[in-house]
C-alpha positions as CSV (number, residue, x, y, z in Angstrom):
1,X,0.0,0.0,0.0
2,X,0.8,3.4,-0.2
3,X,3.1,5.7,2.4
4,X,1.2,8.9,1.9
5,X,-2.3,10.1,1.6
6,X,-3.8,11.0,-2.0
7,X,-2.3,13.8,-3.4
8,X,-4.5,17.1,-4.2
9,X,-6.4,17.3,-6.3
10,X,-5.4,19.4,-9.9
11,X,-6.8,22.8,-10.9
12,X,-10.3,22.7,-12.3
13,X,-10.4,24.0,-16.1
14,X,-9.3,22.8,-19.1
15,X,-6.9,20.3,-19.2
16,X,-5.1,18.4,-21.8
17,X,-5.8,14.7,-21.8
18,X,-2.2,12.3,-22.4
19,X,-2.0,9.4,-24.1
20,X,-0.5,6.2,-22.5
21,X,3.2,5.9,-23.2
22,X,6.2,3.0,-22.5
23,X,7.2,3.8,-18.5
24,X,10.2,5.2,-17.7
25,X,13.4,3.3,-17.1
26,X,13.7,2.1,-13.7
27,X,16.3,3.4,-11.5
28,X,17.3,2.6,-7.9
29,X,14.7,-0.8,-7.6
30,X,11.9,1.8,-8.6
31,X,9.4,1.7,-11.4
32,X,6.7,4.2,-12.4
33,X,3.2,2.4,-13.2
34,X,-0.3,4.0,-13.8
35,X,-2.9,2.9,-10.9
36,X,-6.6,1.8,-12.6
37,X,-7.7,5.5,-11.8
38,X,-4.8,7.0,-14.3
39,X,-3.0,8.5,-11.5
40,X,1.2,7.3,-11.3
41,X,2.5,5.9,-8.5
42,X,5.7,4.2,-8.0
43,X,6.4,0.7,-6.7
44,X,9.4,-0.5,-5.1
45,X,9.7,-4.3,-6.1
46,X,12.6,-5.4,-3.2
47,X,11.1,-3.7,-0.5
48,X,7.3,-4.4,-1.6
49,X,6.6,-0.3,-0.7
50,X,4.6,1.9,-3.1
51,X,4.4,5.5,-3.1
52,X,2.4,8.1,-5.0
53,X,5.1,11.0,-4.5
54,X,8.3,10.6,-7.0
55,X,11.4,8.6,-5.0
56,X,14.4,10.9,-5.5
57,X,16.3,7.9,-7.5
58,X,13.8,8.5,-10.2
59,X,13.8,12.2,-10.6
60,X,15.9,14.2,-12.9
61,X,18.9,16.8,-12.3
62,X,16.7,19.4,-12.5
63,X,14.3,17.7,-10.2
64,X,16.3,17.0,-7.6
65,X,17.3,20.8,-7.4
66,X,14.0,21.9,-7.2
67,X,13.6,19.3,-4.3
68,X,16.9,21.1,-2.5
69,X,15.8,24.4,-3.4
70,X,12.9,24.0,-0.2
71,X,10.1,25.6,-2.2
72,X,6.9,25.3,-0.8
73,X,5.5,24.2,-4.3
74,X,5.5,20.3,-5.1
75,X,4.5,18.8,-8.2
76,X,1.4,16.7,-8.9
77,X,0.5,14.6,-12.1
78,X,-3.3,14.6,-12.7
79,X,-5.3,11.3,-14.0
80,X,-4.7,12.6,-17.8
81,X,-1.4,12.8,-17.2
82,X,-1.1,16.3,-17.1
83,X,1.6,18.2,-14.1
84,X,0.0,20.5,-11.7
85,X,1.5,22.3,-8.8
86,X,0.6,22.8,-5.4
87,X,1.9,24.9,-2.7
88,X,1.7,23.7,0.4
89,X,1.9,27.5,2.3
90,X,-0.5,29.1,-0.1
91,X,-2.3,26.7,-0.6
92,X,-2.6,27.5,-4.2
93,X,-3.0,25.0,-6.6
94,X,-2.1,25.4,-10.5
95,X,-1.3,24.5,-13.8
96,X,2.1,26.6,-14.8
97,X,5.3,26.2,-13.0
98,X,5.8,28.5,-10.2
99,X,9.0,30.6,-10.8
100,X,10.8,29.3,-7.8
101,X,10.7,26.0,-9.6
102,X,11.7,27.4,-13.0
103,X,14.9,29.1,-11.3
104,X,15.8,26.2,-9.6
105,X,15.5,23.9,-12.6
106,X,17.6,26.3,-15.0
107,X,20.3,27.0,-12.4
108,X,20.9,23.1,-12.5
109,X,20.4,23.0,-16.0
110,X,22.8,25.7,-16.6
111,X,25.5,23.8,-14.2
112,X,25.3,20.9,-15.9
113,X,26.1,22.5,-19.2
114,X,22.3,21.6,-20.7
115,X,19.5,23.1,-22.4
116,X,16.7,24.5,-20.7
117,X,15.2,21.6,-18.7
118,X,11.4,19.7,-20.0
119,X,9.9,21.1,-17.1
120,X,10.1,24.6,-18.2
121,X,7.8,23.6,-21.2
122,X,4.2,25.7,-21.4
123,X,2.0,23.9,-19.7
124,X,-0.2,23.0,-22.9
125,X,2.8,20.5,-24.0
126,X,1.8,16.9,-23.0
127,X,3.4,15.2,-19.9
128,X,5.5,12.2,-20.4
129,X,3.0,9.4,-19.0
130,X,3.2,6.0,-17.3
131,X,3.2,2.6,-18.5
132,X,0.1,0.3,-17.2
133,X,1.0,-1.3,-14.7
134,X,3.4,-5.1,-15.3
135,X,2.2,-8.0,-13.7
136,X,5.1,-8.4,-11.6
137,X,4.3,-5.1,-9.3
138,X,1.1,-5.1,-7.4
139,X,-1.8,-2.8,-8.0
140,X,-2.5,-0.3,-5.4
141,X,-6.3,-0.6,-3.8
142,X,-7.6,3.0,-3.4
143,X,-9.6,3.7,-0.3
144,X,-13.5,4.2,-1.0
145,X,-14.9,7.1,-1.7
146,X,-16.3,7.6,1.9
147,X,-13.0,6.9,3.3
148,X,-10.6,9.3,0.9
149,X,-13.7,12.4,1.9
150,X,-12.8,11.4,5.5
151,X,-9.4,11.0,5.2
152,X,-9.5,14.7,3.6
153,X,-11.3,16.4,5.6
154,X,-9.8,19.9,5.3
155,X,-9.6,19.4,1.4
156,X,-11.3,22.5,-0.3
157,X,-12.7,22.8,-3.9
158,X,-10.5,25.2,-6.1
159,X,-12.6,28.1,-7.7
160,X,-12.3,29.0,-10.9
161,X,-12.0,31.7,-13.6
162,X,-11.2,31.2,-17.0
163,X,-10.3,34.4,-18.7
164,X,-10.0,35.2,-22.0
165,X,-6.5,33.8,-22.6
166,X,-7.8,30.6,-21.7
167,X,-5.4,30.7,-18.9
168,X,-7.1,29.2,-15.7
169,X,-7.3,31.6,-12.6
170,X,-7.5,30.3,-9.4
171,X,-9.4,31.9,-6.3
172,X,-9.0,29.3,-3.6
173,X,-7.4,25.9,-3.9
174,X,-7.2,22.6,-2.1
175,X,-5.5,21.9,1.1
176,X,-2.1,20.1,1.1
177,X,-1.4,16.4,1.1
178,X,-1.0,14.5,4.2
179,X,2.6,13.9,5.4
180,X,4.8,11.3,3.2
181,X,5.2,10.3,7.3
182,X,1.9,9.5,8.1
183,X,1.0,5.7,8.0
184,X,-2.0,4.6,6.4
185,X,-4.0,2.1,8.3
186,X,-3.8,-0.6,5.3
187,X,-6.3,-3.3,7.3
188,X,-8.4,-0.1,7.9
189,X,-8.6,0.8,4.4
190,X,-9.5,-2.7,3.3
191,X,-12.4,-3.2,5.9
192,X,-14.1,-0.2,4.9
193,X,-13.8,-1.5,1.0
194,X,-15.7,-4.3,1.6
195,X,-18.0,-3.1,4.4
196,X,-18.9,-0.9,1.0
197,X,-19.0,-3.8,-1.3
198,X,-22.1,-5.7,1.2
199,X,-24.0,-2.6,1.4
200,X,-23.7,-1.7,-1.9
201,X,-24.2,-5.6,-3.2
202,X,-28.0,-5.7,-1.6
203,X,-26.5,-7.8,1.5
204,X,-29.2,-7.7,3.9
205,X,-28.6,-8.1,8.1
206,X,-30.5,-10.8,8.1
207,X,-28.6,-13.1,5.4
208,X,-26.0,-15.5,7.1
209,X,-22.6,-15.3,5.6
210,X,-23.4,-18.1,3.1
211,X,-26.2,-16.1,1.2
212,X,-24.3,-13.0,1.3
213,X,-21.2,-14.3,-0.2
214,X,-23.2,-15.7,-3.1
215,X,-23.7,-11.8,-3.9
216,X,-20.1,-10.9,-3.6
217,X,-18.1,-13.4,-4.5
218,X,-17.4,-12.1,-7.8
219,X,-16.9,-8.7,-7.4
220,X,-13.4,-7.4,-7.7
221,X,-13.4,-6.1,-3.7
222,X,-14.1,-9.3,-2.4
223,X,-10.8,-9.9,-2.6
224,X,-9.6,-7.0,-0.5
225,X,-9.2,-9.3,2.5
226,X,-6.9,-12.1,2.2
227,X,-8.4,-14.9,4.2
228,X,-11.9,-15.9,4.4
229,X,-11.9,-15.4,8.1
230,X,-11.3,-12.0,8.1
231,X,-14.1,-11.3,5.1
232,X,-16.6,-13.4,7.5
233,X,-15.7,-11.2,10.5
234,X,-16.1,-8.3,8.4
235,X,-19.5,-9.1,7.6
236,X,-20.2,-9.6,11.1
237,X,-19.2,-6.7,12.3
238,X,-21.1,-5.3,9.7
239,X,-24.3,-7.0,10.5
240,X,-23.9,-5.7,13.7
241,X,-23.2,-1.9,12.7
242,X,-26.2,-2.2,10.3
243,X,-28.4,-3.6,13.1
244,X,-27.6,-0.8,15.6
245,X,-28.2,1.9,13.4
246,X,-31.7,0.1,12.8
247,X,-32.4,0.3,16.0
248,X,-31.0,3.9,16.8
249,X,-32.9,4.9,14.0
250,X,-36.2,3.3,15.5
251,X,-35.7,5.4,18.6
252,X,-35.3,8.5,17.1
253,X,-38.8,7.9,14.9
254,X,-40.7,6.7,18.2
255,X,-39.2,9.6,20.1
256,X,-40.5,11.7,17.1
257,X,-44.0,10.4,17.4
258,X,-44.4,11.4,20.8
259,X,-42.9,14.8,20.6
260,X,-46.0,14.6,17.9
261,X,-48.7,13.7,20.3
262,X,-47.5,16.2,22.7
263,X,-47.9,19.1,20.1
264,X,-51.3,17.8,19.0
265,X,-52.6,18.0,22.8
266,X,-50.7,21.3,22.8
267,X,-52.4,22.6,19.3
268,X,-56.1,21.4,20.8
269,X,-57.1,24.8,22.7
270,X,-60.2,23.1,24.0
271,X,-58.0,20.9,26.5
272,X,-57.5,21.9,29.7
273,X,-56.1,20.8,32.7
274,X,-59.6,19.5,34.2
275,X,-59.9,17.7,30.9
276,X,-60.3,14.1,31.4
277,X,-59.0,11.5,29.5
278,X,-61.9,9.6,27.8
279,X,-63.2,13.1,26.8
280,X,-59.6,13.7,25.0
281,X,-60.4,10.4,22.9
282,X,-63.7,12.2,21.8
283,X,-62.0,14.8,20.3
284,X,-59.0,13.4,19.2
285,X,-59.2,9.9,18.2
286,X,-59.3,10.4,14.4
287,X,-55.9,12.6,14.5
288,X,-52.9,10.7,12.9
289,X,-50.8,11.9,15.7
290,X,-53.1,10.2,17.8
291,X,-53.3,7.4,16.7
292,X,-49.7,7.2,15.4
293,X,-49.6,6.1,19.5
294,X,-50.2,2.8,19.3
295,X,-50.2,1.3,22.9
296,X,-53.4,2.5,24.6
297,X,-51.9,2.8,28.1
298,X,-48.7,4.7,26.6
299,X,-51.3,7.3,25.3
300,X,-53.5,7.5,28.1
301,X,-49.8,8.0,30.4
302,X,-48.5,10.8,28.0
303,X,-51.9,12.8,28.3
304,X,-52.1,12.8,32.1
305,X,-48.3,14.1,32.3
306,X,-49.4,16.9,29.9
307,X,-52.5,17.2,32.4
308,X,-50.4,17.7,35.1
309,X,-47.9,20.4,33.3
310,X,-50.6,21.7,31.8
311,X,-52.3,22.2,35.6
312,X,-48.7,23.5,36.6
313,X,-48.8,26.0,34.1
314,X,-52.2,27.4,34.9
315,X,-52.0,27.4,39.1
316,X,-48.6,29.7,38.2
317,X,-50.7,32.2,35.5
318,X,-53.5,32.5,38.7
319,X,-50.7,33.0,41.1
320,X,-49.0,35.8,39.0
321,X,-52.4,37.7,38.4
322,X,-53.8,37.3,41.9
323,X,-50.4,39.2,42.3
324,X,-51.1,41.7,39.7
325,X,-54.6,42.3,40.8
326,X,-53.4,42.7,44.7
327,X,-50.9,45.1,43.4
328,X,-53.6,47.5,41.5
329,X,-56.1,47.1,44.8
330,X,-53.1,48.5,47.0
331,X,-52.3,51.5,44.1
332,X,-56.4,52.7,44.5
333,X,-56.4,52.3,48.2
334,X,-53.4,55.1,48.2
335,X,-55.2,57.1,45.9
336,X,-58.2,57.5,48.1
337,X,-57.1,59.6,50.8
338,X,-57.6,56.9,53.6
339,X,-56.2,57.7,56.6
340,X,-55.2,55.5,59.8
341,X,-58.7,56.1,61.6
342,X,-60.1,55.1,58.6
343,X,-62.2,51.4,59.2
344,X,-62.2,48.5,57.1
345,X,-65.9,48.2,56.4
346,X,-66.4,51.8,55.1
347,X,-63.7,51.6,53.4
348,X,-65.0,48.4,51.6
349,X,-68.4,49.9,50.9
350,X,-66.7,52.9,49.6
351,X,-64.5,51.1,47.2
352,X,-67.1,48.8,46.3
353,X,-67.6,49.4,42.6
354,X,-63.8,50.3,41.7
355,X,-62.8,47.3,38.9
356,X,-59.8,46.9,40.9
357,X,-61.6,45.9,44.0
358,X,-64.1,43.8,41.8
359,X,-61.5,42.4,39.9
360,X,-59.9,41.0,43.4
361,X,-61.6,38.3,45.7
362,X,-63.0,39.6,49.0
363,X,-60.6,37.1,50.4
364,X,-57.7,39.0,48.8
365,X,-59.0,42.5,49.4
366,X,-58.3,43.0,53.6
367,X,-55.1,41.3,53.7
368,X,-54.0,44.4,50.7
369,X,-56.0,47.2,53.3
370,X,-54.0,45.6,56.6
Protein backbone atom coordinates (compact mmCIF):
# COMPACT_ATOMS: atom_id res chain seq x y z
CA UNK A 1 0.00 0.00 0.00
CA UNK A 2 0.80 3.41 -0.20
CA UNK A 3 3.14 5.74 2.36
CA UNK A 4 1.17 8.86 1.92
CA UNK A 5 -2.34 10.06 1.61
CA UNK A 6 -3.79 10.97 -1.98
CA UNK A 7 -2.33 13.82 -3.40
CA UNK A 8 -4.50 17.08 -4.15
CA UNK A 9 -6.39 17.28 -6.34
CA UNK A 10 -5.39 19.37 -9.85
CA UNK A 11 -6.82 22.84 -10.87
CA UNK A 12 -10.28 22.72 -12.30
CA UNK A 13 -10.39 23.99 -16.13
CA UNK A 14 -9.26 22.77 -19.12
CA UNK A 15 -6.88 20.26 -19.24
CA UNK A 16 -5.05 18.42 -21.83
CA UNK A 17 -5.82 14.75 -21.79
CA UNK A 18 -2.16 12.30 -22.43
CA UNK A 19 -2.00 9.42 -24.13
CA UNK A 20 -0.48 6.23 -22.47
CA UNK A 21 3.16 5.89 -23.17
CA UNK A 22 6.20 3.03 -22.54
CA UNK A 23 7.21 3.76 -18.50
CA UNK A 24 10.23 5.22 -17.73
CA UNK A 25 13.36 3.35 -17.09
CA UNK A 26 13.67 2.14 -13.72
CA UNK A 27 16.27 3.39 -11.54
CA UNK A 28 17.30 2.59 -7.93
CA UNK A 29 14.66 -0.75 -7.61
CA UNK A 30 11.89 1.82 -8.55
CA UNK A 31 9.44 1.72 -11.39
CA UNK A 32 6.68 4.19 -12.35
CA UNK A 33 3.23 2.43 -13.22
CA UNK A 34 -0.26 3.97 -13.83
CA UNK A 35 -2.88 2.87 -10.94
CA UNK A 36 -6.63 1.79 -12.60
CA UNK A 37 -7.70 5.54 -11.77
CA UNK A 38 -4.76 6.96 -14.27
CA UNK A 39 -3.02 8.46 -11.54
CA UNK A 40 1.19 7.35 -11.33
CA UNK A 41 2.51 5.90 -8.55
CA UNK A 42 5.72 4.23 -8.03
CA UNK A 43 6.39 0.73 -6.66
CA UNK A 44 9.39 -0.55 -5.09
CA UNK A 45 9.73 -4.28 -6.09
CA UNK A 46 12.58 -5.42 -3.21
CA UNK A 47 11.10 -3.66 -0.48
CA UNK A 48 7.32 -4.39 -1.56
CA UNK A 49 6.57 -0.27 -0.69
CA UNK A 50 4.61 1.93 -3.15
CA UNK A 51 4.44 5.54 -3.11
CA UNK A 52 2.41 8.14 -4.96
CA UNK A 53 5.13 10.99 -4.47
CA UNK A 54 8.29 10.63 -6.98
CA UNK A 55 11.38 8.64 -5.02
CA UNK A 56 14.37 10.94 -5.48
CA UNK A 57 16.27 7.91 -7.50
CA UNK A 58 13.79 8.54 -10.21
CA UNK A 59 13.82 12.23 -10.59
CA UNK A 60 15.91 14.19 -12.85
CA UNK A 61 18.94 16.82 -12.34
CA UNK A 62 16.71 19.36 -12.47
CA UNK A 63 14.30 17.75 -10.24
CA UNK A 64 16.30 17.00 -7.63
CA UNK A 65 17.25 20.78 -7.43
CA UNK A 66 13.98 21.88 -7.20
CA UNK A 67 13.63 19.27 -4.31
CA UNK A 68 16.89 21.05 -2.53
CA UNK A 69 15.78 24.41 -3.35
CA UNK A 70 12.93 24.03 -0.22
CA UNK A 71 10.14 25.65 -2.17
CA UNK A 72 6.92 25.33 -0.84
CA UNK A 73 5.50 24.15 -4.27
CA UNK A 74 5.49 20.32 -5.13
CA UNK A 75 4.49 18.75 -8.19
CA UNK A 76 1.39 16.68 -8.90
CA UNK A 77 0.47 14.58 -12.09
CA UNK A 78 -3.32 14.64 -12.75
CA UNK A 79 -5.34 11.28 -13.98
CA UNK A 80 -4.73 12.55 -17.79
CA UNK A 81 -1.36 12.78 -17.17
CA UNK A 82 -1.06 16.32 -17.14
CA UNK A 83 1.60 18.23 -14.12
CA UNK A 84 0.01 20.48 -11.72
CA UNK A 85 1.52 22.35 -8.80
CA UNK A 86 0.61 22.81 -5.37
CA UNK A 87 1.91 24.89 -2.75
CA UNK A 88 1.75 23.69 0.45
CA UNK A 89 1.87 27.51 2.33
CA UNK A 90 -0.49 29.14 -0.10
CA UNK A 91 -2.28 26.67 -0.63
CA UNK A 92 -2.56 27.53 -4.19
CA UNK A 93 -3.05 25.00 -6.65
CA UNK A 94 -2.12 25.37 -10.50
CA UNK A 95 -1.30 24.50 -13.81
CA UNK A 96 2.08 26.57 -14.83
CA UNK A 97 5.31 26.23 -13.00
CA UNK A 98 5.80 28.46 -10.17
CA UNK A 99 9.00 30.63 -10.80
CA UNK A 100 10.83 29.27 -7.81
CA UNK A 101 10.75 26.04 -9.55
CA UNK A 102 11.70 27.44 -12.96
CA UNK A 103 14.87 29.12 -11.27
CA UNK A 104 15.82 26.19 -9.61
CA UNK A 105 15.54 23.88 -12.55
CA UNK A 106 17.60 26.31 -15.04
CA UNK A 107 20.34 27.04 -12.42
CA UNK A 108 20.92 23.13 -12.53
CA UNK A 109 20.37 23.01 -16.03
CA UNK A 110 22.85 25.68 -16.64
CA UNK A 111 25.47 23.76 -14.19
CA UNK A 112 25.32 20.87 -15.88
CA UNK A 113 26.09 22.46 -19.18
CA UNK A 114 22.26 21.62 -20.71
CA UNK A 115 19.49 23.15 -22.41
CA UNK A 116 16.72 24.47 -20.68
CA UNK A 117 15.17 21.55 -18.67
CA UNK A 118 11.43 19.67 -19.95
CA UNK A 119 9.91 21.15 -17.12
CA UNK A 120 10.13 24.55 -18.18
CA UNK A 121 7.84 23.58 -21.16
CA UNK A 122 4.25 25.69 -21.44
CA UNK A 123 1.97 23.88 -19.67
CA UNK A 124 -0.21 23.01 -22.88
CA UNK A 125 2.85 20.51 -23.96
CA UNK A 126 1.82 16.94 -23.00
CA UNK A 127 3.37 15.22 -19.91
CA UNK A 128 5.53 12.18 -20.42
CA UNK A 129 2.96 9.40 -18.99
CA UNK A 130 3.22 6.03 -17.35
CA UNK A 131 3.19 2.62 -18.47
CA UNK A 132 0.11 0.33 -17.17
CA UNK A 133 1.05 -1.33 -14.66
CA UNK A 134 3.39 -5.06 -15.30
CA UNK A 135 2.17 -7.98 -13.70
CA UNK A 136 5.11 -8.38 -11.62
CA UNK A 137 4.31 -5.08 -9.32
CA UNK A 138 1.06 -5.12 -7.45
CA UNK A 139 -1.84 -2.81 -8.00
CA UNK A 140 -2.50 -0.35 -5.40
CA UNK A 141 -6.29 -0.56 -3.79
CA UNK A 142 -7.59 2.96 -3.38
CA UNK A 143 -9.56 3.67 -0.29
CA UNK A 144 -13.48 4.22 -0.98
CA UNK A 145 -14.89 7.12 -1.70
CA UNK A 146 -16.27 7.64 1.92
CA UNK A 147 -13.05 6.88 3.27
CA UNK A 148 -10.60 9.29 0.91
CA UNK A 149 -13.74 12.44 1.90
CA UNK A 150 -12.78 11.36 5.46
CA UNK A 151 -9.36 11.01 5.16
CA UNK A 152 -9.50 14.67 3.64
CA UNK A 153 -11.34 16.42 5.58
CA UNK A 154 -9.78 19.90 5.28
CA UNK A 155 -9.65 19.36 1.39
CA UNK A 156 -11.34 22.47 -0.31
CA UNK A 157 -12.73 22.76 -3.88
CA UNK A 158 -10.49 25.22 -6.14
CA UNK A 159 -12.57 28.12 -7.71
CA UNK A 160 -12.32 29.00 -10.87
CA UNK A 161 -11.99 31.73 -13.60
CA UNK A 162 -11.19 31.21 -16.99
CA UNK A 163 -10.33 34.41 -18.72
CA UNK A 164 -10.04 35.16 -22.04
CA UNK A 165 -6.49 33.83 -22.62
CA UNK A 166 -7.79 30.58 -21.69
CA UNK A 167 -5.44 30.70 -18.87
CA UNK A 168 -7.07 29.21 -15.71
CA UNK A 169 -7.30 31.59 -12.59
CA UNK A 170 -7.55 30.32 -9.36
CA UNK A 171 -9.42 31.88 -6.32
CA UNK A 172 -9.00 29.33 -3.64
CA UNK A 173 -7.36 25.94 -3.86
CA UNK A 174 -7.19 22.59 -2.12
CA UNK A 175 -5.46 21.91 1.10
CA UNK A 176 -2.13 20.08 1.13
CA UNK A 177 -1.42 16.43 1.10
CA UNK A 178 -1.05 14.53 4.20
CA UNK A 179 2.63 13.89 5.38
CA UNK A 180 4.77 11.26 3.19
CA UNK A 181 5.21 10.31 7.26
CA UNK A 182 1.89 9.48 8.10
CA UNK A 183 0.96 5.71 7.95
CA UNK A 184 -2.00 4.60 6.43
CA UNK A 185 -3.96 2.05 8.32
CA UNK A 186 -3.76 -0.59 5.30
CA UNK A 187 -6.27 -3.33 7.33
CA UNK A 188 -8.42 -0.06 7.91
CA UNK A 189 -8.58 0.84 4.38
CA UNK A 190 -9.50 -2.67 3.26
CA UNK A 191 -12.44 -3.25 5.92
CA UNK A 192 -14.05 -0.23 4.86
CA UNK A 193 -13.84 -1.46 0.99
CA UNK A 194 -15.65 -4.34 1.58
CA UNK A 195 -18.04 -3.08 4.42
CA UNK A 196 -18.93 -0.90 1.02
CA UNK A 197 -19.02 -3.78 -1.29
CA UNK A 198 -22.05 -5.71 1.22
CA UNK A 199 -24.00 -2.62 1.44
CA UNK A 200 -23.71 -1.71 -1.94
CA UNK A 201 -24.25 -5.59 -3.17
CA UNK A 202 -28.03 -5.67 -1.57
CA UNK A 203 -26.53 -7.79 1.54
CA UNK A 204 -29.23 -7.72 3.93
CA UNK A 205 -28.55 -8.08 8.09
CA UNK A 206 -30.49 -10.81 8.07
CA UNK A 207 -28.59 -13.10 5.44
CA UNK A 208 -26.02 -15.48 7.09
CA UNK A 209 -22.61 -15.32 5.61
CA UNK A 210 -23.44 -18.09 3.14
CA UNK A 211 -26.22 -16.13 1.21
CA UNK A 212 -24.31 -13.00 1.33
CA UNK A 213 -21.19 -14.27 -0.20
CA UNK A 214 -23.24 -15.67 -3.13
CA UNK A 215 -23.74 -11.75 -3.87
CA UNK A 216 -20.09 -10.95 -3.59
CA UNK A 217 -18.07 -13.44 -4.47
CA UNK A 218 -17.40 -12.13 -7.84
CA UNK A 219 -16.90 -8.72 -7.36
CA UNK A 220 -13.41 -7.41 -7.66
CA UNK A 221 -13.38 -6.06 -3.68
CA UNK A 222 -14.13 -9.30 -2.37
CA UNK A 223 -10.77 -9.89 -2.58
CA UNK A 224 -9.56 -6.99 -0.55
CA UNK A 225 -9.23 -9.30 2.46
CA UNK A 226 -6.87 -12.11 2.17
CA UNK A 227 -8.38 -14.91 4.16
CA UNK A 228 -11.86 -15.90 4.44
CA UNK A 229 -11.91 -15.38 8.13
CA UNK A 230 -11.27 -12.01 8.06
CA UNK A 231 -14.14 -11.31 5.14
CA UNK A 232 -16.62 -13.35 7.48
CA UNK A 233 -15.74 -11.22 10.52
CA UNK A 234 -16.09 -8.34 8.38
CA UNK A 235 -19.52 -9.13 7.55
CA UNK A 236 -20.23 -9.62 11.10
CA UNK A 237 -19.16 -6.66 12.29
CA UNK A 238 -21.12 -5.31 9.69
CA UNK A 239 -24.31 -6.95 10.51
CA UNK A 240 -23.90 -5.66 13.74
CA UNK A 241 -23.19 -1.95 12.69
CA UNK A 242 -26.15 -2.25 10.34
CA UNK A 243 -28.44 -3.64 13.07
CA UNK A 244 -27.64 -0.79 15.64
CA UNK A 245 -28.19 1.94 13.39
CA UNK A 246 -31.68 0.08 12.81
CA UNK A 247 -32.44 0.28 16.04
CA UNK A 248 -30.95 3.93 16.81
CA UNK A 249 -32.92 4.93 14.01
CA UNK A 250 -36.24 3.35 15.51
CA UNK A 251 -35.66 5.38 18.61
CA UNK A 252 -35.33 8.46 17.07
CA UNK A 253 -38.83 7.92 14.92
CA UNK A 254 -40.70 6.67 18.20
CA UNK A 255 -39.19 9.61 20.13
CA UNK A 256 -40.47 11.69 17.14
CA UNK A 257 -44.04 10.37 17.36
CA UNK A 258 -44.35 11.39 20.82
CA UNK A 259 -42.94 14.80 20.61
CA UNK A 260 -45.97 14.60 17.92
CA UNK A 261 -48.74 13.69 20.29
CA UNK A 262 -47.51 16.24 22.75
CA UNK A 263 -47.92 19.13 20.11
CA UNK A 264 -51.31 17.75 18.96
CA UNK A 265 -52.55 17.96 22.81
CA UNK A 266 -50.71 21.33 22.80
CA UNK A 267 -52.44 22.63 19.26
CA UNK A 268 -56.10 21.38 20.79
CA UNK A 269 -57.13 24.78 22.72
CA UNK A 270 -60.22 23.06 23.97
CA UNK A 271 -58.04 20.89 26.51
CA UNK A 272 -57.50 21.91 29.67
CA UNK A 273 -56.15 20.75 32.67
CA UNK A 274 -59.56 19.50 34.23
CA UNK A 275 -59.95 17.70 30.95
CA UNK A 276 -60.34 14.06 31.42
CA UNK A 277 -59.01 11.50 29.47
CA UNK A 278 -61.89 9.62 27.81
CA UNK A 279 -63.18 13.09 26.81
CA UNK A 280 -59.59 13.72 25.04
CA UNK A 281 -60.38 10.36 22.94
CA UNK A 282 -63.75 12.19 21.83
CA UNK A 283 -61.99 14.80 20.26
CA UNK A 284 -59.03 13.41 19.23
CA UNK A 285 -59.17 9.88 18.15
CA UNK A 286 -59.26 10.37 14.44
CA UNK A 287 -55.94 12.57 14.48
CA UNK A 288 -52.86 10.71 12.89
CA UNK A 289 -50.80 11.95 15.66
CA UNK A 290 -53.08 10.25 17.84
CA UNK A 291 -53.27 7.43 16.73
CA UNK A 292 -49.65 7.24 15.39
CA UNK A 293 -49.60 6.13 19.47
CA UNK A 294 -50.18 2.77 19.27
CA UNK A 295 -50.21 1.32 22.93
CA UNK A 296 -53.36 2.54 24.57
CA UNK A 297 -51.94 2.80 28.10
CA UNK A 298 -48.69 4.73 26.59
CA UNK A 299 -51.31 7.25 25.31
CA UNK A 300 -53.46 7.49 28.08
CA UNK A 301 -49.78 7.98 30.36
CA UNK A 302 -48.50 10.83 28.04
CA UNK A 303 -51.94 12.85 28.26
CA UNK A 304 -52.15 12.81 32.06
CA UNK A 305 -48.27 14.15 32.33
CA UNK A 306 -49.42 16.95 29.86
CA UNK A 307 -52.53 17.15 32.37
CA UNK A 308 -50.38 17.72 35.08
CA UNK A 309 -47.85 20.36 33.29
CA UNK A 310 -50.58 21.74 31.84
CA UNK A 311 -52.35 22.15 35.57
CA UNK A 312 -48.73 23.55 36.58
CA UNK A 313 -48.83 25.97 34.12
CA UNK A 314 -52.18 27.41 34.89
CA UNK A 315 -51.99 27.37 39.06
CA UNK A 316 -48.62 29.74 38.22
CA UNK A 317 -50.66 32.23 35.49
CA UNK A 318 -53.52 32.48 38.72
CA UNK A 319 -50.69 33.01 41.06
CA UNK A 320 -49.05 35.81 38.97
CA UNK A 321 -52.44 37.69 38.44
CA UNK A 322 -53.77 37.29 41.86
CA UNK A 323 -50.41 39.19 42.27
CA UNK A 324 -51.14 41.73 39.73
CA UNK A 325 -54.57 42.32 40.81
CA UNK A 326 -53.35 42.72 44.70
CA UNK A 327 -50.85 45.11 43.39
CA UNK A 328 -53.60 47.53 41.45
CA UNK A 329 -56.12 47.12 44.75
CA UNK A 330 -53.07 48.53 47.04
CA UNK A 331 -52.32 51.52 44.14
CA UNK A 332 -56.38 52.70 44.48
CA UNK A 333 -56.36 52.33 48.16
CA UNK A 334 -53.40 55.12 48.21
CA UNK A 335 -55.16 57.13 45.90
CA UNK A 336 -58.23 57.54 48.14
CA UNK A 337 -57.13 59.60 50.79
CA UNK A 338 -57.57 56.91 53.64
CA UNK A 339 -56.18 57.73 56.62
CA UNK A 340 -55.16 55.54 59.75
CA UNK A 341 -58.72 56.14 61.57
CA UNK A 342 -60.06 55.11 58.61
CA UNK A 343 -62.25 51.42 59.24
CA UNK A 344 -62.22 48.49 57.11
CA UNK A 345 -65.91 48.19 56.39
CA UNK A 346 -66.41 51.78 55.06
CA UNK A 347 -63.67 51.60 53.35
CA UNK A 348 -64.96 48.40 51.64
CA UNK A 349 -68.41 49.94 50.93
CA UNK A 350 -66.74 52.89 49.65
CA UNK A 351 -64.55 51.12 47.16
CA UNK A 352 -67.09 48.77 46.27
CA UNK A 353 -67.57 49.41 42.58
CA UNK A 354 -63.80 50.26 41.72
CA UNK A 355 -62.76 47.35 38.93
CA UNK A 356 -59.77 46.89 40.93
CA UNK A 357 -61.57 45.95 44.01
CA UNK A 358 -64.14 43.85 41.79
CA UNK A 359 -61.50 42.38 39.90
CA UNK A 360 -59.89 41.01 43.39
CA UNK A 361 -61.57 38.35 45.74
CA UNK A 362 -62.97 39.62 48.99
CA UNK A 363 -60.59 37.10 50.37
CA UNK A 364 -57.72 38.95 48.83
CA UNK A 365 -59.01 42.47 49.45
CA UNK A 366 -58.32 42.98 53.58
CA UNK A 367 -55.14 41.33 53.72
CA UNK A 368 -54.00 44.42 50.74
CA UNK A 369 -56.01 47.16 53.27
CA UNK A 370 -54.03 45.60 56.57
Amino acid sequence: MFGASLPPPPPRGACAAAAPAPAAAPSGGWTEHTAPDGRRYYFHKASGKSAWEKPDELKSVQERAITASNTAWKEYTSASGKKYYFNTATRKTQWDMPDEMKAAAAAAAAAAGGGAPASLAPPSAPAVPAASVPAAAPTPVPAPASAAVAGNESMRAATISTPTGGTPAFVAAATAPVSASEPINEAEVATAKFMELLSSAGVKEEMEWEDAMKLIINSQSYRVLASLAERKATFVKWREQKREEREEAERKRQRQIKVDFVQLLKDTPALTSRTRFPKAIEMLSLEPRWIAIGDEFEREELFEEYAMSLERKEAAERRALRKERMTEFKSVLLQSGLTVRSQWRKVQVQLEEEPASKALDKIDRLPVYE
